[in-house]
VOGU-3710 file (C-alpha; in Angstrom, 3 decimals, decimal comma):
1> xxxxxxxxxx> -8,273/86,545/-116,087  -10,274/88,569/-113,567  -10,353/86,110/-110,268  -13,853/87,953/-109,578  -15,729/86,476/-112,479  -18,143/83,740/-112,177  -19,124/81,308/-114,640  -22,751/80,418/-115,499  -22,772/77,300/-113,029  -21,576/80,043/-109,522
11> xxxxxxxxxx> -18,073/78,596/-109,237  -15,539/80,941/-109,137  -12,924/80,138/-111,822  -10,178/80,789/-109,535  -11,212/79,684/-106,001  -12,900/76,655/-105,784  -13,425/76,886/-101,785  -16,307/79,503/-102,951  -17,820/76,833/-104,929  -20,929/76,476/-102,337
21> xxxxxxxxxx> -21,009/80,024/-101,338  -21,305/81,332/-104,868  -23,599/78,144/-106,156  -26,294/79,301/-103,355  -25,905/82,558/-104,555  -26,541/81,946/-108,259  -28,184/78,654/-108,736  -31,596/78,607/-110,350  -32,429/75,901/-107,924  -34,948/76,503/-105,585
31> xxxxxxxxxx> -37,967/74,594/-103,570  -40,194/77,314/-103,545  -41,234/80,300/-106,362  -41,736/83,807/-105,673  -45,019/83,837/-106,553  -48,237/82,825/-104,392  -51,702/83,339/-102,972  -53,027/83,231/-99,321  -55,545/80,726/-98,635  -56,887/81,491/-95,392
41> xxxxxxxxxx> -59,966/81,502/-92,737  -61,639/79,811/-89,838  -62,108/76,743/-88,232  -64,883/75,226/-85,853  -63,424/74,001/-82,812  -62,475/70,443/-82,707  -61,400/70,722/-86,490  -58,237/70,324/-88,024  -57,498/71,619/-91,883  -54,786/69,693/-94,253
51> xxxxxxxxxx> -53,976/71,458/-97,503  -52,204/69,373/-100,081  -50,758/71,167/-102,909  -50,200/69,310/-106,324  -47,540/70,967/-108,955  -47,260/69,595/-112,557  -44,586/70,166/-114,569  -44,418/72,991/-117,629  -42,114/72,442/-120,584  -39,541/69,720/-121,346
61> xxxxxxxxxx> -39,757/68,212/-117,555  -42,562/65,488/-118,400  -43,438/63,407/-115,970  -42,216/65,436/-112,956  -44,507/66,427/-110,410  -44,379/67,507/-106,589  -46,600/68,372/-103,508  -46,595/70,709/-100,793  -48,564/69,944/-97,777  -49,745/73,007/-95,081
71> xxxxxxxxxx> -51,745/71,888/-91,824  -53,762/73,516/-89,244  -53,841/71,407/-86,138  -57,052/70,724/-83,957  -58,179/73,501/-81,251  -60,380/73,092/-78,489  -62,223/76,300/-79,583  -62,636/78,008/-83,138  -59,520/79,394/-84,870  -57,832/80,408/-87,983
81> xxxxxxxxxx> -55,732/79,292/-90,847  -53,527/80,810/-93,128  -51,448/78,963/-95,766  -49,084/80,879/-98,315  -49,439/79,030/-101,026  -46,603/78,823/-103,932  -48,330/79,001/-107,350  -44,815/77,772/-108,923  -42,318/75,408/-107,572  -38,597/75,025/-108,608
91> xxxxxxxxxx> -37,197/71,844/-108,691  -33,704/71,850/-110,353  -34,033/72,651/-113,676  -37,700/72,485/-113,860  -40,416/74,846/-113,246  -43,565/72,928/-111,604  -46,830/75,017/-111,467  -49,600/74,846/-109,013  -52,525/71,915/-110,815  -54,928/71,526/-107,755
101> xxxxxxxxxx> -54,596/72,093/-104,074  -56,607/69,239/-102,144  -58,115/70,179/-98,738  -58,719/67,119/-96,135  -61,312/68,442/-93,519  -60,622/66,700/-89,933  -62,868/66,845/-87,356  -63,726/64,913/-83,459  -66,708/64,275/-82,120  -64,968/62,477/-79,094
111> xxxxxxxxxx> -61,946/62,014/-76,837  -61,628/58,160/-78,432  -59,289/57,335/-81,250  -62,456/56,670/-83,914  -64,087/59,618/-82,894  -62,344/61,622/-85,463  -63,524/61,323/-89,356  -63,106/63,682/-92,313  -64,285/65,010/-95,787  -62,340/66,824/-98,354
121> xxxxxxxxxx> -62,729/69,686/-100,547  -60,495/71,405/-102,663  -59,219/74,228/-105,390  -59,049/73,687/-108,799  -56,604/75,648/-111,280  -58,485/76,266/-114,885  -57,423/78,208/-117,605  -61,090/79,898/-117,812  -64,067/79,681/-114,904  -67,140/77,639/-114,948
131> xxxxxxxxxx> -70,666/79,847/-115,851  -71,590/81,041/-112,562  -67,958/80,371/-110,423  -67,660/83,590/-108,065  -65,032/85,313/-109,302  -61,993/87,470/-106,899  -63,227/91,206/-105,800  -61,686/94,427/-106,592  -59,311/93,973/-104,147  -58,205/90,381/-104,706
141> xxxxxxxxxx> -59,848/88,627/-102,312  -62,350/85,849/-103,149  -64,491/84,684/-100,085  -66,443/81,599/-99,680  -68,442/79,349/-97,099  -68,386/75,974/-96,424  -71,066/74,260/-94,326  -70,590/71,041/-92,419  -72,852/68,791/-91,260  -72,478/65,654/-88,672
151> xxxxxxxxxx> -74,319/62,480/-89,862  -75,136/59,978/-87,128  -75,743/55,815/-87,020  -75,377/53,033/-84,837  -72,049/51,245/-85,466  -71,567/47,926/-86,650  -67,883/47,630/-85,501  -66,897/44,901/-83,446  -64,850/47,507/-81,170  -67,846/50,122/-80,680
161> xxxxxxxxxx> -71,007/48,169/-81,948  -74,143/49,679/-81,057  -72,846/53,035/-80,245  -73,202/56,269/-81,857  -70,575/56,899/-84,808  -70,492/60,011/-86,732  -69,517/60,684/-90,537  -68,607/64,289/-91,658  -70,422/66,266/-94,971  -69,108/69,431/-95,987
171> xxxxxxxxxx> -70,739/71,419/-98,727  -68,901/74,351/-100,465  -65,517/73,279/-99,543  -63,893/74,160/-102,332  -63,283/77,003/-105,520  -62,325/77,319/-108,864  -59,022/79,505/-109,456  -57,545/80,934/-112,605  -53,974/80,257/-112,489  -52,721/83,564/-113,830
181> xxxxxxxxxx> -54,370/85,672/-112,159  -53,411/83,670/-108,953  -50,455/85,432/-107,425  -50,836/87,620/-104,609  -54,661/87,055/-104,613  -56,173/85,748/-101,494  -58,869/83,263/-101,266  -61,047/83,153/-97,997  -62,724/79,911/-96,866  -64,620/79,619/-93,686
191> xxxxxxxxxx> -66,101/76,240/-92,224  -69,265/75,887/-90,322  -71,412/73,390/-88,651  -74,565/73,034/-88,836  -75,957/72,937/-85,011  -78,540/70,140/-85,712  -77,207/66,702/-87,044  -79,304/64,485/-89,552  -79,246/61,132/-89,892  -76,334/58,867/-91,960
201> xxxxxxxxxx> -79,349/56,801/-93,827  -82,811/58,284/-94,329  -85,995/56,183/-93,114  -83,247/54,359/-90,231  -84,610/57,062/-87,649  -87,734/59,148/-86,573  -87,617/62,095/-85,221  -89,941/63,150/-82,120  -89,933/66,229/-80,230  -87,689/65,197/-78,009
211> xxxxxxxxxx> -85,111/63,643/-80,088  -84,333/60,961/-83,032  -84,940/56,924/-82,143  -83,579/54,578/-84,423  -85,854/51,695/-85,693  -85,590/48,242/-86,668  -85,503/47,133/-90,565  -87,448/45,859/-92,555  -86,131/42,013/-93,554  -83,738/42,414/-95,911
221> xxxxxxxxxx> -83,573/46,250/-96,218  -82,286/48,834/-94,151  -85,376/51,175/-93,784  -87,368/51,328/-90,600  -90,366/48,870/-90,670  -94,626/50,493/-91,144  -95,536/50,772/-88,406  -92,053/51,370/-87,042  -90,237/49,575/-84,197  -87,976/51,170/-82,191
231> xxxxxxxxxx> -84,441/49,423/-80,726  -82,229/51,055/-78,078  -78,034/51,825/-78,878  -75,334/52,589/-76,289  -73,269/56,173/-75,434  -70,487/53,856/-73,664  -71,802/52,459/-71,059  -74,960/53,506/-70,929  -77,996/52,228/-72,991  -80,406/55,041/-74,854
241> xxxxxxxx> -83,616/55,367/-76,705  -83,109/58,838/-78,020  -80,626/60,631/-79,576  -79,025/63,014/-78,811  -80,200/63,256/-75,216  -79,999/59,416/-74,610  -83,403/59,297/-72,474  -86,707/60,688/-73,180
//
């Protein structure tokens, strides 16, 4: 018997010490495939960017499914992301391919702990694309933009009532990817923000020249009352009539 053979499992049939070595060396297990695409772009500042990739299983592993997270952390000022995204994953036996890829869109409007909200957005794998999906250029790149907007209203919390809270819309976010022609393609997504915010609620504000005040409702509804009347909010400690300036 040759003592340099191995057998299909990477012992060696003669030296069992080797048994790690040569099962690293030959195993079929592994957390991560050799194929993948590059998701990558740019970030307003004061965002942060969570990826969340979703792998089903293929063949006789029913049932079986994994995810693989990426994150881009906040910056003061804009920056960039890249995330190398495996469009297979190996997990023992079974081969797990890329389903969806979820993207959570963070982003602070303050230095306090609920100043910070979100929206998501994400990829979708399909076998064919929707009429009018954009499609990857010639040289494999597929670029997209998502716009984000702030949306403003006085809080009702107990902890911050009557102050200005903010909720996060992003348009665009997202794409539609074949999964075979996947690998080694590169996807581009860049956030923006719109520089003028919009009310949470339409008919809760008016706008003026030199700003937006919030009304009162009507009883029973949440619209501003005809004629409207106007109601003042806090930015901490102080108390405001217009937003976003505070005074007229």
């Amino acid at each position: 018997m040759n003592p340099t053979k191995k057998s299909c499992t990477g012992a060696l049939l003669w030296w069992p010490a080797l048994l790690a070595l040569s099962l690293n060396a030959c195993s079929t297990v592994g957390p991560l495939g050799a194929e993948s695409f590059t998701l990558e772009g740019e970030l307003p500042a004061d965002f942060a960017l969570k990826a969340q990739a979703h792998y089903g299983a293929a063949g006789n592993c029913d049932g079986r499914s994994q995810t693989k997270t990426f994150k881009a952390d906040f910056d003061s000022h804009p920056h960039e992301y890249r995330f190398r995204i495996p469009v297979n994953y190996r997990d023992g036996t079974c081969d797990l391919r890329l389903a969806r890829v979820g993207l959570f869109i963070n982003a602070r409007y303050g230095d306090r702990d609920w100043q910070q909200t979100y929206d998501n957005g994400g990829l979708t794998i399909v076998d064919q694309l929707p009429e009018g999906a954009p499609e990857f250029q010639a040289n494999g790149t597929l670029s997209k933009t998502a716009e984000c907007l702030w949306l403003f209203q006085i809080s009702k919390a107990k902890s911050r009532e009557g102050e200005i809270s903010k909720l996060l819309s992003c348009k665009g976010a997202g794409a539609h990817l074949i999964g075979t022609t996947l690998p080694g393609k590169r996807v581009r997504l860049l956030f923006q923000v719109r520089a003028e915010e919009e009310p949470y609620r339409d008919n809760t504000w008016v706008r003026f020249p030199e700003g937006w005040k919030p009304c009162l409702p009507k009883e029973g509804w949440q619209q501003c009352q005809d004629p409207p009347v106007f109601k003042t909010f806090r930015n901490e400690t102080q108390e405001c009539t217009v937003y976003p300036n505070c005074t007229e």
